[in-house]
Backbone as CSV, one residue per row, in Angstrom:
resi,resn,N_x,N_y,N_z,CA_x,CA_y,CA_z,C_x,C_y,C_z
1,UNK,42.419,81.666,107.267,42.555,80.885,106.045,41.501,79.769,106.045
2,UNK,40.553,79.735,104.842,39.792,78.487,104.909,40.444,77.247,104.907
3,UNK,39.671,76.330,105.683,40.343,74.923,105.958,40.678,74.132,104.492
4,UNK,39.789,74.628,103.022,40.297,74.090,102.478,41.119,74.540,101.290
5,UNK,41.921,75.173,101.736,42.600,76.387,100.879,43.986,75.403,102.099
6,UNK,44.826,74.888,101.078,46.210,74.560,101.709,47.247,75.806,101.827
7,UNK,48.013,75.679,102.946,49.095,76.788,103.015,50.187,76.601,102.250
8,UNK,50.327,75.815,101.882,51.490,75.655,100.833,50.719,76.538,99.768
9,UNK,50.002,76.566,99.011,49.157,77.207,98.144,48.961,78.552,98.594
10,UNK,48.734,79.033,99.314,48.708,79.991,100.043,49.845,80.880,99.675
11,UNK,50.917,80.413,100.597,52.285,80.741,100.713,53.111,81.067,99.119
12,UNK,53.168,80.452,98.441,53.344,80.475,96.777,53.209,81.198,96.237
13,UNK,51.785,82.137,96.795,51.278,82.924,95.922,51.466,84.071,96.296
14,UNK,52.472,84.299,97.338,52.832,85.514,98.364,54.301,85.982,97.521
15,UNK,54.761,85.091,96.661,56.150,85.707,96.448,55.527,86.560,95.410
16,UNK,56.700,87.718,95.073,56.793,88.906,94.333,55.831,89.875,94.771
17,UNK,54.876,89.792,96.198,54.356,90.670,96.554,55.268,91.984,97.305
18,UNK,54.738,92.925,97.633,55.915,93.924,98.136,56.221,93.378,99.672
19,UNK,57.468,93.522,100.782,56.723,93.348,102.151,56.000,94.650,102.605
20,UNK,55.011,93.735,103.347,54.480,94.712,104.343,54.684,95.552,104.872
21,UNK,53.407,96.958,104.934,54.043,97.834,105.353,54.767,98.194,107.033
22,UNK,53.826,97.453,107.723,54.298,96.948,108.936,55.612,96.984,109.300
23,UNK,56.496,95.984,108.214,57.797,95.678,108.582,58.734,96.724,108.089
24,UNK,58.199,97.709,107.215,59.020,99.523,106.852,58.605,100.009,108.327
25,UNK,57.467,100.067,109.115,57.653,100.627,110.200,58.255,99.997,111.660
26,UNK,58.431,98.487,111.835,59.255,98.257,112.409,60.627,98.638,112.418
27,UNK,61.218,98.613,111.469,62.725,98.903,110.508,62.541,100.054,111.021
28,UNK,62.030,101.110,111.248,62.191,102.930,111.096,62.109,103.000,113.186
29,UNK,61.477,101.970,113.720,61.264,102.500,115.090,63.010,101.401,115.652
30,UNK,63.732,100.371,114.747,64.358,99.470,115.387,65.440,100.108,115.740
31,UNK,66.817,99.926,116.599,67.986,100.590,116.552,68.882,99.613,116.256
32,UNK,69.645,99.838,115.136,70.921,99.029,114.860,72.126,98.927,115.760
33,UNK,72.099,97.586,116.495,73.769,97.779,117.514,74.699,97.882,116.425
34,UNK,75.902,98.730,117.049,77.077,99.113,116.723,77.744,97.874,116.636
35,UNK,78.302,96.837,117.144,78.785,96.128,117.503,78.497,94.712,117.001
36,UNK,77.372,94.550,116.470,77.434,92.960,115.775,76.485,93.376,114.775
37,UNK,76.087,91.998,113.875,74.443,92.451,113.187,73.360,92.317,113.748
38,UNK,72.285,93.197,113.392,71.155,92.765,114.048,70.531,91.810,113.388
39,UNK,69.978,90.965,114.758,69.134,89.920,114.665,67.747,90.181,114.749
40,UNK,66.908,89.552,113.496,65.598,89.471,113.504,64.477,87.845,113.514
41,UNK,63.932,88.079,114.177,62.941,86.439,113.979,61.606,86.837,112.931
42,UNK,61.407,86.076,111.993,60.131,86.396,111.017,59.225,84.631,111.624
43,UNK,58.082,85.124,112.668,57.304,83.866,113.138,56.198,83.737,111.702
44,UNK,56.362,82.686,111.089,55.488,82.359,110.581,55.926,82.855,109.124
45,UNK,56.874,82.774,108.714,57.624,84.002,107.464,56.894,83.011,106.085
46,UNK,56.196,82.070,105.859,55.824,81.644,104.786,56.625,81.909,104.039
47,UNK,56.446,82.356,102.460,57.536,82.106,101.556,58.418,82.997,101.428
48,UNK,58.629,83.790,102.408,59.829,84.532,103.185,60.176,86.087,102.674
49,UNK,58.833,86.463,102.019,59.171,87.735,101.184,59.649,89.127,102.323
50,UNK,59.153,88.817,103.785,60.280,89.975,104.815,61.525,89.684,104.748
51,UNK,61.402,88.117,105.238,62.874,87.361,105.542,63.662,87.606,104.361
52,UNK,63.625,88.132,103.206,64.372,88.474,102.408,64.750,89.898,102.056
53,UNK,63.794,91.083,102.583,63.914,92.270,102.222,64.874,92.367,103.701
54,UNK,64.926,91.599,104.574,65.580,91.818,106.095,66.855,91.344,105.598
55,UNK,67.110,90.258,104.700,68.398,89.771,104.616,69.540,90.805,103.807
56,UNK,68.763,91.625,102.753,68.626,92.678,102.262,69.918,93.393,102.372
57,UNK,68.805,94.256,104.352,68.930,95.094,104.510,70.388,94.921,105.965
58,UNK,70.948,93.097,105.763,71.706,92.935,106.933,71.349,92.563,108.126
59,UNK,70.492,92.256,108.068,69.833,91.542,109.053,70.131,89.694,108.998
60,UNK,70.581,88.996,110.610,70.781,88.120,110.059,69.554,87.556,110.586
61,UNK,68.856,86.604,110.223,66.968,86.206,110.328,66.700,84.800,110.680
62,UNK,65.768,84.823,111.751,65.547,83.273,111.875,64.032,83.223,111.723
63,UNK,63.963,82.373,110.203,62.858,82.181,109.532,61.811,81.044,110.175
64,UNK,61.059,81.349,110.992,60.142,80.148,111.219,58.592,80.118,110.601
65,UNK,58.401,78.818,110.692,57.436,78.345,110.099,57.078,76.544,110.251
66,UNK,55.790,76.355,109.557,55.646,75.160,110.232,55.496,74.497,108.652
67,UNK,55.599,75.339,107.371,55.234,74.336,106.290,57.218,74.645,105.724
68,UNK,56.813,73.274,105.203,58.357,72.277,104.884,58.620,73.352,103.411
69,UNK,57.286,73.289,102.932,57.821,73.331,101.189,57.978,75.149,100.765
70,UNK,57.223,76.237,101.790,58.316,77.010,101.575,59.343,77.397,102.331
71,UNK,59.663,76.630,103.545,60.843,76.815,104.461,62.256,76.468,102.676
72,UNK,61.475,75.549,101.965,62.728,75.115,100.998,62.717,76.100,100.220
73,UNK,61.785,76.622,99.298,61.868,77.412,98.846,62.806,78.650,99.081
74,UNK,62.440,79.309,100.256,63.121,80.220,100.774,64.529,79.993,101.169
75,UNK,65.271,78.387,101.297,66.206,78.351,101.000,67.257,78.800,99.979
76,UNK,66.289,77.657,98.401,66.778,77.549,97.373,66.943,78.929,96.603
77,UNK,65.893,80.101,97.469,66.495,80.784,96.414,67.164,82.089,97.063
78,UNK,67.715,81.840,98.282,68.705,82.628,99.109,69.958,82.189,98.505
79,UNK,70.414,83.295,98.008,72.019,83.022,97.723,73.104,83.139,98.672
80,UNK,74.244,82.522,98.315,75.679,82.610,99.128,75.928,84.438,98.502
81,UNK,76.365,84.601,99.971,76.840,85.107,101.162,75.629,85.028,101.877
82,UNK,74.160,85.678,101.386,73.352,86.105,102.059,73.089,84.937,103.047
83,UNK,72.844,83.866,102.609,72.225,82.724,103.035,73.074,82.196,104.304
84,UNK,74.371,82.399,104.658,75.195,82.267,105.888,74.124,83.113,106.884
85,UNK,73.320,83.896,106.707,72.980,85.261,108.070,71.358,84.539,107.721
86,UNK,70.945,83.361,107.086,69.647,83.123,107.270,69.384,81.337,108.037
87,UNK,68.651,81.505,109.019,68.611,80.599,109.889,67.085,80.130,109.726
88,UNK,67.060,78.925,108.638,65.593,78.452,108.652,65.107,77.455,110.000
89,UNK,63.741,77.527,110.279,63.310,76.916,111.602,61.841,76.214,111.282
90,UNK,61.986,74.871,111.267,60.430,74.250,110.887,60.292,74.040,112.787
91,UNK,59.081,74.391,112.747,58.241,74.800,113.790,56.612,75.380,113.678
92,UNK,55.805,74.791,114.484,54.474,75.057,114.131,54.337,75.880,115.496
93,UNK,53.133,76.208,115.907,52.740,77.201,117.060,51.627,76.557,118.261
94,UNK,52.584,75.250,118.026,51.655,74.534,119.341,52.556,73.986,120.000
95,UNK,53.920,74.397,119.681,55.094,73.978,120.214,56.407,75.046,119.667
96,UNK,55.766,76.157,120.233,57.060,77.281,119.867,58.512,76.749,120.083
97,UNK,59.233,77.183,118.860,60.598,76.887,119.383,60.968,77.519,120.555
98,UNK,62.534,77.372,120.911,63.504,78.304,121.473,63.888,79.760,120.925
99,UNK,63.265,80.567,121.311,64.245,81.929,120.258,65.109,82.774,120.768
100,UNK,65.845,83.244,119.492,67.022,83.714,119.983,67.115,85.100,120.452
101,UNK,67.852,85.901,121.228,67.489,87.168,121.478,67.471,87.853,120.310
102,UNK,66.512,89.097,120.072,66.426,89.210,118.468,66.214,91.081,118.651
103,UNK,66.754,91.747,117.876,66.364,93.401,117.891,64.929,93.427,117.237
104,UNK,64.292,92.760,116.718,63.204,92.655,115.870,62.347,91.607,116.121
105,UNK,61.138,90.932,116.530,60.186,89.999,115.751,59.272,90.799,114.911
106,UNK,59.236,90.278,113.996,58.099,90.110,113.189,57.296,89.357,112.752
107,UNK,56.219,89.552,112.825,54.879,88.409,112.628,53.923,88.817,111.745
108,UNK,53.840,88.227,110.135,52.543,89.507,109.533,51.770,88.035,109.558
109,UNK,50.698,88.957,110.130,49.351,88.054,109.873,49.470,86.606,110.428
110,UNK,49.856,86.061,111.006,50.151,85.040,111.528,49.936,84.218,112.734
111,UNK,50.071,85.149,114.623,49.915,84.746,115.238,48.525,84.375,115.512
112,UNK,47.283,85.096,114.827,46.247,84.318,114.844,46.145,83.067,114.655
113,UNK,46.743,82.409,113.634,46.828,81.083,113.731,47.204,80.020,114.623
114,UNK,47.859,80.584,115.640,48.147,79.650,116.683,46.724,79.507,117.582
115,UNK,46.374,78.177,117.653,45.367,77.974,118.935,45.386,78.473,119.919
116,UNK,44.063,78.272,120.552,43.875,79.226,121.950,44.749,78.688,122.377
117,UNK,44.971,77.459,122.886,45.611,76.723,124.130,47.184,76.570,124.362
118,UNK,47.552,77.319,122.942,49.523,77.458,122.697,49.725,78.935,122.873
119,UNK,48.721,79.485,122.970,48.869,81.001,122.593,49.854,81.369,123.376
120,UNK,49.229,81.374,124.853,49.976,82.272,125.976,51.476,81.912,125.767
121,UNK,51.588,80.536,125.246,53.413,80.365,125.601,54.193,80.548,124.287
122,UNK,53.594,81.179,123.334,53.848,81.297,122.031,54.024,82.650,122.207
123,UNK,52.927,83.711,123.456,53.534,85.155,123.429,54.755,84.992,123.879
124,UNK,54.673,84.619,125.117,55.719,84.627,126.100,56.735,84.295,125.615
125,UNK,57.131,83.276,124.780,58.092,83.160,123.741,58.311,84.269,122.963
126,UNK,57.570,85.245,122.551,58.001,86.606,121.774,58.330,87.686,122.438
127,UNK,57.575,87.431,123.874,58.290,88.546,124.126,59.339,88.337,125.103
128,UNK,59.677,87.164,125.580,60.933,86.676,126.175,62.050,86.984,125.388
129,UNK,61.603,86.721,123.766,62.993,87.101,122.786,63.515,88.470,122.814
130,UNK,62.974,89.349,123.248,62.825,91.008,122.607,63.899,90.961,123.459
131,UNK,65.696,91.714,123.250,66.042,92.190,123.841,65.454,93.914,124.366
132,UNK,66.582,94.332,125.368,65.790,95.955,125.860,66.069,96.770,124.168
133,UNK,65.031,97.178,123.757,64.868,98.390,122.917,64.685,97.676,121.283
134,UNK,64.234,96.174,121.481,63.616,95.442,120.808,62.365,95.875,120.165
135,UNK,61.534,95.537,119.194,61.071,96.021,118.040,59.890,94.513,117.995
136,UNK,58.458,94.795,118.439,57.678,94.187,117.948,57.121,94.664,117.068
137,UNK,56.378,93.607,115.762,55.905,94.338,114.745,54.508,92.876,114.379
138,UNK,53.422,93.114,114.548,52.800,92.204,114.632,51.020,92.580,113.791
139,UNK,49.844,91.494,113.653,48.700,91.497,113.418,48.143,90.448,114.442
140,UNK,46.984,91.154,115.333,46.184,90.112,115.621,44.815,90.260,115.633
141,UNK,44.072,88.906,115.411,42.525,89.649,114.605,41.300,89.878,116.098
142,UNK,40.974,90.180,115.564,39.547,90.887,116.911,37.964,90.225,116.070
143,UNK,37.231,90.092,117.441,35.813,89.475,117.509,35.384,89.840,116.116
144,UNK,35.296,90.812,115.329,34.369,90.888,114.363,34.782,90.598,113.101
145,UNK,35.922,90.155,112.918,36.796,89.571,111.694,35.874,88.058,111.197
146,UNK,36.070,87.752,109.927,35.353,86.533,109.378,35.653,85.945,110.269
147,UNK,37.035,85.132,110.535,37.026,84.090,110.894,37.023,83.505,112.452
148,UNK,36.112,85.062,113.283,35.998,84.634,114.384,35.088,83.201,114.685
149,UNK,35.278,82.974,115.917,34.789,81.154,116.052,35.566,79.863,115.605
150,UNK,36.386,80.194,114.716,37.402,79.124,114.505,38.143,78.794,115.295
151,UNK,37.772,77.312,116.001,38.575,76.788,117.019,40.425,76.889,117.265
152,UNK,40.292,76.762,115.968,41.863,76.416,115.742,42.674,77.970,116.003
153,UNK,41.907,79.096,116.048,42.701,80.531,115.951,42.243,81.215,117.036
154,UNK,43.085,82.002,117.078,43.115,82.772,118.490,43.090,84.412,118.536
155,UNK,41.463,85.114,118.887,41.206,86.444,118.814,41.421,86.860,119.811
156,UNK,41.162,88.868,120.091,41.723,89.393,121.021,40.442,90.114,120.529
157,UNK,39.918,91.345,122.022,39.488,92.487,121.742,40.981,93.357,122.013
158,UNK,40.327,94.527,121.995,41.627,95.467,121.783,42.005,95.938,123.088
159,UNK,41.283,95.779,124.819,41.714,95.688,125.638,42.244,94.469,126.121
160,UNK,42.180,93.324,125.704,43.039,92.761,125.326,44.205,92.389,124.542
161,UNK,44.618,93.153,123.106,45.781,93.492,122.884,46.228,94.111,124.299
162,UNK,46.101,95.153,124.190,46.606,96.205,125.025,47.554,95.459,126.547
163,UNK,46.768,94.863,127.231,46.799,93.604,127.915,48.090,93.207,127.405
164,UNK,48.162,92.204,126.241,49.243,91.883,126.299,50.395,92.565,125.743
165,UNK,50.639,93.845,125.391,51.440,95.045,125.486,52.080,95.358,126.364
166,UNK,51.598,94.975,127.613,51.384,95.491,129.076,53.689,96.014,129.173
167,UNK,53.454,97.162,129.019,55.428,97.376,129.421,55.811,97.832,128.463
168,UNK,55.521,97.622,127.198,55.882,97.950,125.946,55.411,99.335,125.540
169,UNK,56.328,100.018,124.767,55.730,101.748,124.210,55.538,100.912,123.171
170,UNK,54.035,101.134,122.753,53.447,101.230,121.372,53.802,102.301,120.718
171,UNK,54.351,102.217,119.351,54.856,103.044,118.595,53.706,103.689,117.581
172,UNK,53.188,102.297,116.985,51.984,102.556,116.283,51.180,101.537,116.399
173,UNK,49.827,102.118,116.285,48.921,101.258,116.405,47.504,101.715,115.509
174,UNK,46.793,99.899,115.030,45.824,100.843,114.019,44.712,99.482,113.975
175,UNK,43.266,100.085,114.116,42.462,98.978,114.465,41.974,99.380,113.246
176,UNK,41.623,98.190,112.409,40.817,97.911,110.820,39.568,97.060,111.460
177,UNK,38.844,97.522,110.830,36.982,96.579,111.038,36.169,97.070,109.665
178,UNK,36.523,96.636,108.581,36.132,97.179,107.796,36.129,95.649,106.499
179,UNK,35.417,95.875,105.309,35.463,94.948,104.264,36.560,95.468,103.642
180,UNK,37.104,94.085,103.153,38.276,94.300,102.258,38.417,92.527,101.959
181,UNK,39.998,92.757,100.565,40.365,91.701,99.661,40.781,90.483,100.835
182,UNK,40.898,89.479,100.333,41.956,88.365,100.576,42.145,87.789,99.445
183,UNK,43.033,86.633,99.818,43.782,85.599,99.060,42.114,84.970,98.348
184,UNK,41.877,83.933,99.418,40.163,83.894,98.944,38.883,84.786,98.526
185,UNK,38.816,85.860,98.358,37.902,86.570,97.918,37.912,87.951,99.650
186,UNK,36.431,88.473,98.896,36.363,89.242,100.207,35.919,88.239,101.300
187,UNK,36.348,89.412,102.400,36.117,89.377,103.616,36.196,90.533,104.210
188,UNK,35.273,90.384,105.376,35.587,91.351,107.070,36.728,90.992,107.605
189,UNK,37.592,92.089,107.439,39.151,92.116,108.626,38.846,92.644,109.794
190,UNK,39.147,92.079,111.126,39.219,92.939,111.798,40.749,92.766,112.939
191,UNK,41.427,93.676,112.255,42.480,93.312,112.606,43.691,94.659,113.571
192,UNK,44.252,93.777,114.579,45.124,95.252,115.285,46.448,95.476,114.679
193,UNK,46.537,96.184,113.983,48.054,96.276,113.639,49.058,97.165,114.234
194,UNK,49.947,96.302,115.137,51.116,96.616,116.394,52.295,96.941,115.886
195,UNK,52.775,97.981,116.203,54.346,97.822,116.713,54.519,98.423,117.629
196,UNK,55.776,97.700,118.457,55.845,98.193,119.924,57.116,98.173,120.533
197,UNK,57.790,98.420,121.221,59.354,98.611,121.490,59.178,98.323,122.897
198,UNK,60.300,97.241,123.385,60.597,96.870,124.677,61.638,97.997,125.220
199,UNK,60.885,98.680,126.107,61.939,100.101,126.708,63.295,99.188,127.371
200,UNK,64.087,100.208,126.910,65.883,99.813,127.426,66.013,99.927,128.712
């Protein structure tokens, strides 16, 4: 995201989009316990358009994020009953919360944004959450994407994804290096798109 493009602005302009397809293929690799609801974490859920197709679908969700104004949003327009099974979390990624054991994280487009120097404990925080047969569903960008060199974000090559996979069955996986849209105009993506299951 350019530095001068605000995320609140950003975020705003994300509602009524479809979710990601990502999070239809997390959902299809996840297993529903018998026994309670499943729990999902959306890191970075901006104006919450998963966190709502998850609330949906029964999922109860702990929405984090580090901007205030659509953590509210995504309140105000969660309704009763649903809104009992949604757990908002202001939190930025230089100081991961606590998370809860979860059948699901999901992260679209997001953990790039955390700095180099929070990264490692921001994984370790995700994948500490995964119970066994847990459901990662994630984007992280690689060297040839625009916004490589930006201090503030944090790239991978793809033996490095892999790296930090390390235990996990990748379910699917799909490397983009190609031109395409954004929010701001074009750009070069170069991006890994993960999902991965913590074996039982």
């Amino acid at each position: 995201m350019p530095h001068d493009v605000s995320w609140d602005e950003y975020n705003a302009h994300q509602w009524g989009r479809e979710p990601r397809r990502s999070l239809a293929m997390a959902l299809d690799a996840a297993e529903r316990p018998s026994d309670r609801d499943p729990v999902a974490i959306d890191l970075g859920c901006g104006e919450g358009v998963e966190v709502t197709a998850l609330l949906a679908d029964g999922w109860v969700v702990h929405a984090v994020d580090g901007e205030d104004a659509a953590l509210d949003r995504l309140v105000a327009r969660t309704e009763t009953p649903v809104a009992e099974r949604l757990h908002a979390v202001r939190a930025d990624f230089t100081a991961p919360p606590d998370l809860p054991a979860a059948d699901l994280v999901h992260s679209s487009y997001a953990l790039p944004y955390c700095p180099p120097a929070a990264f490692d404990a921001l994984w370790a925080a995700v994948r500490g959450a995964l119970r066994p047969g847990g459901v990662l569903s994630c984007q992280l960008f690689g060297p040839h994407d625009d916004a490589f060199g930006d201090p503030e974000m944090t790239f991978h090559s793809a033996d490095q994804v892999r790296d930090l996979l390390a235990g996990l069955e990748i379910v699917h996986w799909a490397e983009e290096d190609g031109e395409g849209g954004s929010y701001t105009g074009p750009r070069h993506w170069h991006v890994f798109h993960v999902v991965a299951r913590r074996p039982v």
